[in-house]
N, C-alpha and C positions, 0 to 999 in steps of 0.2 A: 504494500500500500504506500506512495506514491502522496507522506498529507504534512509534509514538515516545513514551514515559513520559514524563507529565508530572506533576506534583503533584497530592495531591489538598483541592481545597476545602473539602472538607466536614470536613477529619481534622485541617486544619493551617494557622496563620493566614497569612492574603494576604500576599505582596511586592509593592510596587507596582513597574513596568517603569515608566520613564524615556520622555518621547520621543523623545529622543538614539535611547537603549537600542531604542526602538524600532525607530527609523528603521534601524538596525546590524542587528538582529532580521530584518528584511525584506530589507535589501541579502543576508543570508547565506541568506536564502531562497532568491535570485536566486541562488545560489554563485558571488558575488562574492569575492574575494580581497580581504586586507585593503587594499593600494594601492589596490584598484578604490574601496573604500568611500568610503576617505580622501577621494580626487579629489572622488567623488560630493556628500558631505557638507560638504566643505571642514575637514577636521580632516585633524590627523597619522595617520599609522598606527601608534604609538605608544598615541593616544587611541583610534584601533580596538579594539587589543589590551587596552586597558585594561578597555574595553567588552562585550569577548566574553569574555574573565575574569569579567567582573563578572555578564554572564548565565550562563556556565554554572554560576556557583555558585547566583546566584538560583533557577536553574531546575532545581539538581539534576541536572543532564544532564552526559555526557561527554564530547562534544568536538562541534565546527562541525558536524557530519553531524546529529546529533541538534537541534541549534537552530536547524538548516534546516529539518529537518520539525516544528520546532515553530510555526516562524513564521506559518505559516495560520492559525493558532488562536489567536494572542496578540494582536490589535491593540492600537496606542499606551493604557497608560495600563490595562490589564486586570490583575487581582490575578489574582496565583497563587499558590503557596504552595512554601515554598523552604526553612522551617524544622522542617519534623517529616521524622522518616523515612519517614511512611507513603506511598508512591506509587502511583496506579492509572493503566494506560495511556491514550494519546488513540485509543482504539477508532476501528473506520471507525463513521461517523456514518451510522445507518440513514436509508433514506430513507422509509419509513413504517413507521408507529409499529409496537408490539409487540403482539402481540394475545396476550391468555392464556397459558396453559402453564403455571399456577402449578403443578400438582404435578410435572411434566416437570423445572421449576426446584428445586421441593424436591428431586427424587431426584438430579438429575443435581450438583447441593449436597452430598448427602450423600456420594456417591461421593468427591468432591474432599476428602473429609474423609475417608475409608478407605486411598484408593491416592493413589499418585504420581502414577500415569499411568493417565487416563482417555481412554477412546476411545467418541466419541459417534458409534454409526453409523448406518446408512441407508442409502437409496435418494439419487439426487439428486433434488433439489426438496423430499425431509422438510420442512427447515425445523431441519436442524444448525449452521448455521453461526450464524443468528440464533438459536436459544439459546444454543450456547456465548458469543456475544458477552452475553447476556442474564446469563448465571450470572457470567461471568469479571466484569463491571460489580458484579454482589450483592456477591461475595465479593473483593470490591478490597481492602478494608479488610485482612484476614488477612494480605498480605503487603506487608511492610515496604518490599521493594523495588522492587515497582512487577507489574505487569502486563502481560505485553510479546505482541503481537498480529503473525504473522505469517503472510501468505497466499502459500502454495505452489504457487498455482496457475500462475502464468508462467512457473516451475523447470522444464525439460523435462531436467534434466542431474541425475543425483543428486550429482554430484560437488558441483554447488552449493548446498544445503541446507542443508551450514553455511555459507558466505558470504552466503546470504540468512537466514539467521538473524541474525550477527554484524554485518549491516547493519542490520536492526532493531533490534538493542540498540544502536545507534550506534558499533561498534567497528572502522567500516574495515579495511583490510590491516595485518596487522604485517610487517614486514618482516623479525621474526628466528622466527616459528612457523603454523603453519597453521592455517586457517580454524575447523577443532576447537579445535584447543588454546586460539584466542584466547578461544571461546565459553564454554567448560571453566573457561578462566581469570577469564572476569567473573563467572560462573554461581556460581562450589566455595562462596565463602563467602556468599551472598546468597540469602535468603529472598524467593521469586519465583514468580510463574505465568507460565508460557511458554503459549498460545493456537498451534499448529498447525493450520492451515486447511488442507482439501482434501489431505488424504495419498496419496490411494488409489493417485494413477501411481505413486510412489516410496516403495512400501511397503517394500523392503528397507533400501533406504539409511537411510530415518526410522527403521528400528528399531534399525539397524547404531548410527546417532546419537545415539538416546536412552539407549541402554543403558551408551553410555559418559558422557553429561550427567549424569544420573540415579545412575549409581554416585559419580560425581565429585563431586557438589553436592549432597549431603544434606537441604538444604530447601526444593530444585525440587521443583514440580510441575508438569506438564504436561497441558492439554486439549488432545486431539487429535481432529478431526472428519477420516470419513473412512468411503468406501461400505464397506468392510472392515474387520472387526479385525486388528488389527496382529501379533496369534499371539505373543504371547511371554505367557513364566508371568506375569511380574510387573503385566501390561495388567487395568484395570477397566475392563470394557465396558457402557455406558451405551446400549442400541437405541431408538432416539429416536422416538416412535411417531407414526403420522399426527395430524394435530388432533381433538379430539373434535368430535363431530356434535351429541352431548348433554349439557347438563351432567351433574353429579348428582341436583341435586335437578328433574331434569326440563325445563330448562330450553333453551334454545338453548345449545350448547358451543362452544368457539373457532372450529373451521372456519366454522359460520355467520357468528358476530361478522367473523371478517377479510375473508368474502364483503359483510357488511353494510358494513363500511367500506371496501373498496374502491369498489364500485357507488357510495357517495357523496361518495368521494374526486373521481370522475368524474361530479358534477355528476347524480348520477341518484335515484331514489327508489324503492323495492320496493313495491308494493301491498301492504294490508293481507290475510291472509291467504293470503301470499306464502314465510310461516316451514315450512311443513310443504315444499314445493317445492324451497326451499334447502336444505334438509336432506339433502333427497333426491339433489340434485347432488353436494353436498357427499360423501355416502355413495358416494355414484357415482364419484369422483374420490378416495376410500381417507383422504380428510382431508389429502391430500398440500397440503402451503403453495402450489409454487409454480403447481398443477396447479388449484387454486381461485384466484390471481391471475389467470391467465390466462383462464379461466372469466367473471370481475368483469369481466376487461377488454373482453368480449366480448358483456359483460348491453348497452348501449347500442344495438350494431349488430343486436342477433339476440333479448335478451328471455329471458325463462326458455320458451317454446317452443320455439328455437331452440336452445338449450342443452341442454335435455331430447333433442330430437330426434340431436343430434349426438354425446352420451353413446351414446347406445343403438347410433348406427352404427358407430360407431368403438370404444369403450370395449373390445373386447372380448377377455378373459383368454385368453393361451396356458397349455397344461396339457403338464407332463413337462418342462420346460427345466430348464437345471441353476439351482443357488439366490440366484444373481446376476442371473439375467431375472427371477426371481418379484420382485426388489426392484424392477426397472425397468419391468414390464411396463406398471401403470396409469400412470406419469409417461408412458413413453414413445406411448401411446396417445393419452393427451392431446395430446403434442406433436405426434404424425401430426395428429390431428384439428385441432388449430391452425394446424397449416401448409398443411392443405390448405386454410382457408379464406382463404389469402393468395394475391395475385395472382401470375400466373404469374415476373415479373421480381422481386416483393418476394420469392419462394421462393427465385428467384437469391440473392440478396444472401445472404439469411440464409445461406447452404450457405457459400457461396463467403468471405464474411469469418469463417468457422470458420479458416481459415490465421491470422489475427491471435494470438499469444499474451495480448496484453494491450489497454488501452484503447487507442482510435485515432480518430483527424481524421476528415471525411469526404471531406477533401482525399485522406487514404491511401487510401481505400478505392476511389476515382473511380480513382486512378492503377493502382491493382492491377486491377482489374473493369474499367479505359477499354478500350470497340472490342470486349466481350466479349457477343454477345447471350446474350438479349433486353434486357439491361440498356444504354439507352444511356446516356453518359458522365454525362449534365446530368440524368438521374435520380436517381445512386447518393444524391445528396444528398438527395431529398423518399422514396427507398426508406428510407432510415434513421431518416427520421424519423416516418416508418409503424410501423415496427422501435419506435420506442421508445415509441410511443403503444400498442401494444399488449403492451407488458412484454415486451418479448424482447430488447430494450437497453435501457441506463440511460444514459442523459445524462448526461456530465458536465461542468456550467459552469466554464470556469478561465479565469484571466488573458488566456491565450493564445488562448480561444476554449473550441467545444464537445470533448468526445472521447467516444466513444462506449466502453462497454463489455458484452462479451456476458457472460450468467450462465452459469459452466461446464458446465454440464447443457445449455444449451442449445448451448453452444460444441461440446459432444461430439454430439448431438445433431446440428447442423450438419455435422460432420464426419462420421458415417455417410451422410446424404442425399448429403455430395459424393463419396463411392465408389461410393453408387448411382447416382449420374448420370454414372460413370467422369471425374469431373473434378480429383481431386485431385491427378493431379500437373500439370495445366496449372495448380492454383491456387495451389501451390506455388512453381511454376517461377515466376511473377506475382510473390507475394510474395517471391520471392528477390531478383528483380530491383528490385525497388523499395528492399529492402533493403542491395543494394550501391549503388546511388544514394543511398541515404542514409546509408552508410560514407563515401562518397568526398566527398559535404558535407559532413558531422562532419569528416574528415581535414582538408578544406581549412580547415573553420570555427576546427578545432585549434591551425593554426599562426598564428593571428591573439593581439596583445594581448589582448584579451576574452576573459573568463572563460563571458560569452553561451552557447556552445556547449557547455558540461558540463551545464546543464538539461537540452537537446534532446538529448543523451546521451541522459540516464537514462530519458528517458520512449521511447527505441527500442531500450534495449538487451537486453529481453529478445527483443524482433522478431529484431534480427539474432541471438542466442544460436540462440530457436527455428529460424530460416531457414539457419542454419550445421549444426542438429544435421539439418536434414530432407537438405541437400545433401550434405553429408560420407558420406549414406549408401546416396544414390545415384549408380552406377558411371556416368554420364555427366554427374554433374554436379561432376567433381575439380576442375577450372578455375574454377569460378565457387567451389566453396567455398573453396579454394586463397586465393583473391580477399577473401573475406568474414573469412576467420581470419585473416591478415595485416591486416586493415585495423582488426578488433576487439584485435587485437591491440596496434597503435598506437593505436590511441583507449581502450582500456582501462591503457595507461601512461599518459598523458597526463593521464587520469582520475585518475588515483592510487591503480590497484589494478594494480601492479608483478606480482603472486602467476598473476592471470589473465592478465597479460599473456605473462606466460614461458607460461603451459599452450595459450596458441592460439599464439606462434610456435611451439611445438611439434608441434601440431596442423599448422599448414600444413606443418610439414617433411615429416608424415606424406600429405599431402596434395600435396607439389608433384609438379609433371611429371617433373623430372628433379635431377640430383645435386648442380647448382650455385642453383639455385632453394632446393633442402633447407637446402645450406648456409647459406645466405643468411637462413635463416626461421633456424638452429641459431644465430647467432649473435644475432641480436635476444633470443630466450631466453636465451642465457648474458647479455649486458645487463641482460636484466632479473633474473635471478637476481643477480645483483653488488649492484643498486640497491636489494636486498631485506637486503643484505649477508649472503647466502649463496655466497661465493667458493667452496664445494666443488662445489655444482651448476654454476656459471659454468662451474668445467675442465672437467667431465665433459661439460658442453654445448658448449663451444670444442672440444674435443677431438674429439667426434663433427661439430663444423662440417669441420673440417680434414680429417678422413676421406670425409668427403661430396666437401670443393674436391677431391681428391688423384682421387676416382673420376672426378670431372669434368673432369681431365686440369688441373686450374689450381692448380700448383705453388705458385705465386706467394703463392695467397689462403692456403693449407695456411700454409706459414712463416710467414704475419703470424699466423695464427691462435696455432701453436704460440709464436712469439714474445710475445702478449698475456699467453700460459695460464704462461710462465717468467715474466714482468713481476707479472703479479698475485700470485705464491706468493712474492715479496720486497718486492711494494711493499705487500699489503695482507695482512698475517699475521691482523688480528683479524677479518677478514672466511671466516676461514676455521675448518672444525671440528675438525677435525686437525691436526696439525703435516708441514713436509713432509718426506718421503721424502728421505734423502740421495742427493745426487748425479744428483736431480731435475729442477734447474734448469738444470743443466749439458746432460743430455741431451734435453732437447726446443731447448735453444739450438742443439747441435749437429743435430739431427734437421732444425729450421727453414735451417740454413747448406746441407743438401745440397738441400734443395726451393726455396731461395729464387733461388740463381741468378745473374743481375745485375738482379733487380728491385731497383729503390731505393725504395718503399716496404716491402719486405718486410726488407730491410737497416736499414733507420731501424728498426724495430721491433724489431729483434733486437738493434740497436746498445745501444737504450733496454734493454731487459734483460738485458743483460749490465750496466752503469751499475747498475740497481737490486741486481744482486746483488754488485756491491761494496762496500767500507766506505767511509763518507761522508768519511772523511779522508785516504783515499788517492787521489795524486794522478794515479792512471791514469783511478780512477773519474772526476775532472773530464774526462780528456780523452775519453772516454766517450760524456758526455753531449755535448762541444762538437761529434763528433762527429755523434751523431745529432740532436743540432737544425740543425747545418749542413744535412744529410739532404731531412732532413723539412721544412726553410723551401725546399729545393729545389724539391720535387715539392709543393711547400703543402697540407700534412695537416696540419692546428691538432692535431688528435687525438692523433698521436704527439707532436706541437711541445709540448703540455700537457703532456705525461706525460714529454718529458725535462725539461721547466721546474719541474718536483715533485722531481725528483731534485735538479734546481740547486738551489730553494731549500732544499732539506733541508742541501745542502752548504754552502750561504751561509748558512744559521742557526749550523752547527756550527761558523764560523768568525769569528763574529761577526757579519758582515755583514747586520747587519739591513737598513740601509736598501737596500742589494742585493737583498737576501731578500723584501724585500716588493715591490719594482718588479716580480722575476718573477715572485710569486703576482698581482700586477698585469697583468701581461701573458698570465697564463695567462686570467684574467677577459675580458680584451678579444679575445683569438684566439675564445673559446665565444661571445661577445656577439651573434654575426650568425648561429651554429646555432641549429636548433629543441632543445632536450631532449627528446632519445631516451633507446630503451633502450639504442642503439647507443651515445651521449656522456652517457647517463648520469653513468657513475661519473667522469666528465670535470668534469661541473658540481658533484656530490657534492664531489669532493674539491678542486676550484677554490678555492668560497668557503670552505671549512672551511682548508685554506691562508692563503688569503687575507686571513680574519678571523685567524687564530693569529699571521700575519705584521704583522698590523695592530697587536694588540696587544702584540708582542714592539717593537713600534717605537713604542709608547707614543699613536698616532695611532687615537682611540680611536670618533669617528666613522666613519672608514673601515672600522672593526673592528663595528661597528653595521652598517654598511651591508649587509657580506660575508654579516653573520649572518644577517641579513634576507631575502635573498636564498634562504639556505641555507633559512633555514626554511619561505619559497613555492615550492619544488623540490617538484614535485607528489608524489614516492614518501614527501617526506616530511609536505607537507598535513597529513593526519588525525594522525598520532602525535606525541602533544606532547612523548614525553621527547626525541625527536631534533630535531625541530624548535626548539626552545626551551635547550639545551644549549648554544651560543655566547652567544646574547643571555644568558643567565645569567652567565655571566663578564664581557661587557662593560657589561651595566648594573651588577652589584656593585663593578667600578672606579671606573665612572665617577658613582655614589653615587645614581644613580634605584631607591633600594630600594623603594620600591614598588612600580613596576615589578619587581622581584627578584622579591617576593614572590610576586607574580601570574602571572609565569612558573613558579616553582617549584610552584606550586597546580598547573599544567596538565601540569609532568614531572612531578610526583609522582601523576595522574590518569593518563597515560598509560605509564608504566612501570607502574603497577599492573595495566592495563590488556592489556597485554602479557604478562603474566605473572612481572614482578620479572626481566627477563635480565641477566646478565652482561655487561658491555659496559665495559669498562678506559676507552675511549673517552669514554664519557659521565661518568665520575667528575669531572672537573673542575668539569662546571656545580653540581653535586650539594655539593662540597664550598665553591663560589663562594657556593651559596645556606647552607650552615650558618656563613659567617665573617658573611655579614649577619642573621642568627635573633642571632649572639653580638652583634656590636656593638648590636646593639639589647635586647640585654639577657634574650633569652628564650632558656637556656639548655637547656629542657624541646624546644625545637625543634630547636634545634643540635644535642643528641645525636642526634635523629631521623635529620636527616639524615649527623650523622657514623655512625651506622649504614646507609643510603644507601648512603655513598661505599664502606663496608668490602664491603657485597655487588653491586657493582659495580665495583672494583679486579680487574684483572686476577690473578693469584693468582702470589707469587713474585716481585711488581714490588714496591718500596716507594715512599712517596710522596716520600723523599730523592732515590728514581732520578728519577721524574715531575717533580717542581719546585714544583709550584703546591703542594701540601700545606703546606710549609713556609710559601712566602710570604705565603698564606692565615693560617696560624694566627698568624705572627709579626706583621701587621699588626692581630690582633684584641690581642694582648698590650699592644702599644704602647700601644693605645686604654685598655683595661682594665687590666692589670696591669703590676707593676715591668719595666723595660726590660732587666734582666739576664734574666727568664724568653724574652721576645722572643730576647735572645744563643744563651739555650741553643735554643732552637729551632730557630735557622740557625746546624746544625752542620756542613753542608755546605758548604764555600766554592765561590763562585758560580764559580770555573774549573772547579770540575768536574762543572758542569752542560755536558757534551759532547756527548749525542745528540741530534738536530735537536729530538726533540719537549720535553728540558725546555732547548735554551738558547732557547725563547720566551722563560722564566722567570728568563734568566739577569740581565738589565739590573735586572727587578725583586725579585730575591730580592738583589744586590748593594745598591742602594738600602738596602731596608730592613738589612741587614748593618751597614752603615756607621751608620744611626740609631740603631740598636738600642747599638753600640757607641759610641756618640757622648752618649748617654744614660745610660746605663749607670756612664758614668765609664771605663770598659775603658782598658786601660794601654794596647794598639795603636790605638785611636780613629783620632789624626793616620793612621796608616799604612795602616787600613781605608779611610778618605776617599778618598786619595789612588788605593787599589786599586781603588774601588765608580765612584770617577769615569771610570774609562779603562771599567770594565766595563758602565756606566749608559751611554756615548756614543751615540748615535743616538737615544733614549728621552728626549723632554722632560721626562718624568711623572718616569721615575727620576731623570734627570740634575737639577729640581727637588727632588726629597725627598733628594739631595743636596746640593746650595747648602742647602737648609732645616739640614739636619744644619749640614755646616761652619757657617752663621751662627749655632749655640747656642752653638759652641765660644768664638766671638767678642763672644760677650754680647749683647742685647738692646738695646742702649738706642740712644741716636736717632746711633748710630756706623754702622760698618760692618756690624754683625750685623742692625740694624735695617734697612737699606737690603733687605741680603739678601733677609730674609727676606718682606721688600715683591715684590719683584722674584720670588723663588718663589711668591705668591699670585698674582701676575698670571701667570705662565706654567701653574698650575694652572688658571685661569680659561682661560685662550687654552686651552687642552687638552680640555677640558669636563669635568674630574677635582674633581667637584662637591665629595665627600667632602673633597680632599686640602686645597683651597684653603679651608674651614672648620677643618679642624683647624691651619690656618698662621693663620689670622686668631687662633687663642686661642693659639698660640705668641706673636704680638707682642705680647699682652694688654694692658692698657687698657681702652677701651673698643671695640680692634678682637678682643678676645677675647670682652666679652661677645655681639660680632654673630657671631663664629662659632661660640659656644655656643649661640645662639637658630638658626641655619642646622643644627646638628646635631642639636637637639631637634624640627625639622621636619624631618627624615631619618627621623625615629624612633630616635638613634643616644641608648644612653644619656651620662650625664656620661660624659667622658672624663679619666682621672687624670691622665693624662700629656700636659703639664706641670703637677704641681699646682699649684691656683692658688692 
């Protein structure tokens, strides 16, 4: 599909791509992961990310999915254009040229200048789809935001129409709104043609779709091609007429022309006095495009004799059918007439690869058709290419080799002749099976390092979509579909579309044999609902799992269930859209205690929440958890071992214990290290590293805290969305003073939170606020409100940012920099004990720190006494425990005494730290000339002067 916006040449001047840039360009072609590139190239993945910042702003596009499919088109060293608004899409690239139609162009032009939505119809083979690509190319220019081309013909599901939409605007899964809303939400403010190919199966659903686009986005327009009009008031219908036979002014009209140039496309020549004869065919074939290709293709073996002859046998009109056959009746004549001049095995093929939904090997088609006469095996291949010498496939050359793809008219076409020949459910059955064969390679391909196997995904997912929706809906084939939804289902998590993957475990539940099977599918969709961070779907889906285990007589699985769905309504509140029910928690704990039994998995699970619904500083809640990790190290379930290890460290944060707190966010990392990511351990590796990094940073170990993030953000659900992805790395590059990096992160959250639709997310406010203290220190204050606007609608609502932590530490270290250090005071009004709940004493070593500086600065009459405080509270935190000695050594004076020593000894521990920032601003505390080098290290930060200390 043929649907990714790219700039337009002719509107807007060139950016040149980079070879680097290129070689990046092409690796995400391959949907290589950044690690993968790094290795590939021999750079960091740091310079990856610098790199695919740097294209998608070049290229105007919105995130890796779109600069995957842009990479065919861009080789090393190609100008595009990156700096006008105006955008026209990368259209599918015809494969011969355009013949006429200019007034067909005018009119169907002017249309698109009356209505919204245009519906260009027809028969199949008109010649619809090549003009709407012909008009949407004219009238590029009109719409600022580009021109977005998507072909509907592989969608056998209405449900998917918007997700095959929202993957042609490059907008992936969100994981807080559905496939609509996401479309809604790129579409409402943006001036745009949307291009709809082939509607006609899924007439309802497109109209259901557009009426909500279309009301939402006031300066959509949309061309829709399709054998039907779409029936609704607000539709302009554009009836797309055959080619003309004559010009106006008497002349040869386009059917001729495209007869003429095919015939010498193919190496042939017309005799003169041959134009009244062509004409005659032409009229004979209604002007229909695809019905005079195939005509051309067949002037070589047969002659306008032959063609004549075979018009007159075949051509001939049914009268009285309803007003759907009158459209089809001359294409489909033609196609009788075509097909019966093919051999009897080349008839085969064609009927029989109508099962294919989309392009395909000839290797697939060998495997589906092997052992099937007439066709033998070591045929299918020289059958195919019969097929496309005579225009009934298109070749398609790739990397990977050839794939073949059928024209949907002929594909339908196909698919009647295989009901007449009563074979379509053996070719079904055929295609199914090739298609779980090639579920169960993708699975195995899945759990491999290599990212290799997300290509050969995409290019079979609609096969198995199609082969799942044919199976699901025949009563003998529950088991194999059973089979195939389950497996799409794992490979579409994997994928990093979390949304499909919950709707086919669900699907198989509907589909298994029996109760414990159901269950079993119920809880991979609550997985992947959690991973979408939809925690209300998750209980209602655990819940319905548990009622399934409980029919199927397995107690056991019931109480872990209900035990996960008590664990989740206290460990993960903002994952959810309600608040809970009182007394909630309580009775599915108790529900889980009478079905569990003496299972000791289902105990470890229940142990663990009861633990979460305790208070982090009660000391029953520790023995809780020791409890259930005793448990569960018993019976070795890392899964529950993670999940009381979450609890520990939330308890070892609130009690100081950093470097406690991080060895068991450590330890939760290395128990997942040896699972695959599932939907099932999901929210296991979700909240591992996001731990893990928070634990890294509260321990001032600022690498490790990079690492976690890193990790976090190649977590496939979170892949494609940049504000969640990029949301850690925000915080620990703004410390650790790679503000460039900053910035180029916060380009990609603030692309994909827009992208998303602006959600609420308490969660995410941190990076958001991370990224306006580095907009301040650098001086651009016009930015910093931006995103202090950001953080304001994104804040949980009812929370302040004194409760949270960072807000304070945030604003007070921008004060220090720029303003008197008594304003820094008033900012940290909070004293750092009473940062008490796991999530701000992260914040607590470094909101002390700066406490004590600020006060130390300041002149503050408890200075000595804040020191003294910040230092016990700083402990475990180089960084803090550093910007303390740095403090205490002002009080000591500077000079080449003890205060100088200090403050030597805090620059090297900032160094040893990688707290790039901190240890420049200590080089112009010792000043001299070790200030002018930290004033020249700060101006290559982009940080402005700093006042403080003045010099």
């Amino acid at each position: 599909m043929h649907n990714r916006g790219m700039a337009n040449e002719a509107a807007s001047p060139a950016v040149s791509i980079s070879a680097r840039e290129s070689e990046v360009l092409a690796a995400l072609g391959e949907h290589l992961t950044n690690a993968e590139i790094g290795a590939r190239l021999f750079i960091s993945v740091r310079t990856v990310e610098s790199h695919v910042s740097s294209l998608l702003r070049k290229l105007r596009v919105d995130d890796r999915r779109a600069l995957a499919a842009l990479s065919a088109h861009l080789p090393a060293g190609t100008a595009v254009a990156g700096s006008a608004p105006t955008a026209v899409a990368a259209l599918p690239s015809p494969l011969t040229p355009f013949v006429g139609r200019v007034a067909e162009r005018a009119a169907l032009t002017r249309a698109l200048r009356e209505h919204r939505l245009v519906t260009a119809t027809g028969p199949g083979g008109i010649g619809k789809t090549r003009l709407a690509l012909s008009v949407a190319a004219d009238v590029g220019d009109r719409f600022a935001d580009g021109v977005w081309y998507v072909n509907l013909v592989p969608v056998t599901d209405p449900v998917m129409i918007a997700s095959t939409i929202a993957d042609a605007l490059g907008l992936g899964e969100s994981p807080s709104r559905s496939a609509t809303d996401s479309v809604l939400g790129w579409l409402a403010g943006r001036e745009t043609l949307l291009v709809l190919d082939n509607c006609e199966h899924l007439l309802d659903g497109v109209v259901v779709l557009l009426e909500r686009l279309l009301a939402g986005s006031p300066r959509l327009v949309v061309l829709a091609t399709s054998r039907s009009r779409l029936l609704v008031p607000f539709e302009g219908v554009y009836p797309v007429p055959g080619l003309s036979v004559e010009a106006g002014d008497g002349g040869p009209g386009d059917a001729v022309e495209l007869f003429h140039g095919r015939v010498a496309a193919g190496g042939n020549r017309l005799r003169p006095g041959d134009e009244k004869r062509v004409a005659s065919v032409c009229r004979g074939l209604d002007g229909m495009a695809l019905a005079i290709e195939l005509a051309a293709a067949r002037y070589a073996s047969l002659g306008l004799d032959g063609l004549e002859a075979g018009l007159a046998d075949r051509l001939r009109l049914l009268t009285g059918g309803p007003r759907i056959d009158d459209r089809h009746r001359s294409l489909r004549s033609t196609l009788d007439w075509s097909h019966a001049l093919l051999p009897g095995p080349e008839q085969a093929v064609l009927r029989r690869i109508s099962v294919f939904a989309g392009p395909f090997t000839a290797g697939a088609a060998a495997t589906v058709l092997a052992g099937w006469p007439p066709v033998p095996a070591r045929a299918v291949a020289t059958s195919l290419a019969g097929l496309a010498d005579q225009s009934l496939l298109t070749a398609i050359p790739e990397p990977g080799g050839t794939r073949y793809r059928v024209l949907e008219t002929i594909r339908q076409y196909g698919a009647d002749r295989l009901e007449d020949a009563d074979e379509s459910a053996e070719a079904h059955a055929r295609h199914l099976g090739w298609c779980l064969a090639e579920s169960a390679e993708l699975q195995a391909a899945a759990r491999e390092p290599t990212g290799a196997w997300r290509a050969a995904f995409d290019r079979v997912a609609d096969e198995l979509r199609a082969a799942l929706t044919w199976a699901a809906s025949a009563a003998d084939r529950a088991p194999d579909a059973y089979r195939l939804a389950i497996g799409l289902a794992e490979l579409t998590f994997a994928r990093g579309m979390p949304g499909e993957s919950q709707r086919r475990y669900q699907q198989a539940a509907g589909l298994a044999a029996d109760d414990r099977a159901a269950a079993a599918a119920l809880r991979g969709a609550a997985g992947a609902a959690e991973s979408r961070q939809f925690g209300t779907e998750a209980l209602r889906l655990r819940r319905a799992a548990a009622d399934a285990a409980i029919r199927a007589g397995d107690r056991a699985e019931a109480a872990t269930d209900l035990g996960r769905n008590a664990e989740l309504i206290t460990r993960g509140p903002g994952l959810m859209n309600t608040g809970p029910v009182a007394g909630q928690v309580e009775a599915l704990i108790a529900e889980g205690r009478e079905l569990a039994g003496g299972d000791p998995a289902a105990r470890a699970r229940l142990l663990t929440a009861e633990a979460f619904n305790g208070a982090t500083d009660d000391p029953a809640t520790a023995g809780l958890v020791e409890r259930a990790l005793t448990l569960a190290r018993r019976i070795g379930d890392p899964l529950i071992e993670s999940a009381a290890l979450d609890q520990l460290t939330a308890i070892q944060l609130v009690r100081g214990e950093i470097r406690a707190a991080a060895a068991s966010a450590s330890r939760r990392i290395e128990l997942m290290a040896p699972l695959p990511v599932t939907a099932v351990s999901g929210l296991e590796f979700f909240d591992g590293f996001t731990m893990a990094s928070d634990c890294a940073v509260a321990a001032g170990d600022l690498p490790a805290a990079r690492s976690h993030a890193e990790h976090l953000r190649d977590l496939p659900f979170n892949r494609e969305e940049g504000h969640l992805a990029t949301v850690r790395l925000l915080v620990v590059t703004a410390l650790a003073g790679d503000w460039d990096e900053t910035a180029a992160l916060a380009e990609r959250f603030h692309e994909g939170w827009n992208r998303a639709g602006r959600p609420r997310a308490g969660n995410l406010a941190r990076g958001a606020y991370a990224a306006a203290m580095v907009y301040g220190l650098r001086g651009d204050d016009d930015a910093r409100a931006e995103w202090l606007g950001i953080v304001d609608a994104l804040t949980t609502p009812d929370r302040s940012m004194a409760e949270l932590g960072y807000g304070e530490f945030f604003d007070a270290l921008l004060l220090l920099h720029r303003g008197p250090p008594q304003h820094a005071v008033e900012v940290l009004a909070t004293p750092p004990e009473q940062l008490t709940q796991w999530f701000n004493s992260v914040w607590r070593p470094w909101n002390a720190a700066l406490w004590a500086e600020a006060s130390v600065l300041s002149g503050h009459q408890d200075a000595a006494g804040r020191l003294g405080h910040a230092r016990v509270m700083a402990a475990g935190n180089p960084v803090a425990t550093a910007i303390v000695d740095r403090a205490a050594a002002m009080t000591a004076g500077t000079g080449q005494g003890g205060g100088h020593n200090a403050l030597r000894a805090a620059a090297a521990a900032f160094a040893d730290a990688g707290c790039r920032y901190q240890w420049a601003r200590t080089l112009v505390f010792l000043g001299g000339e070790q200030r002018a080098q930290g004033e020249s290290e700060l101006a290559r930060m982009g940080a402005v002067p700093t006042a403080w200390p003045p010099g």
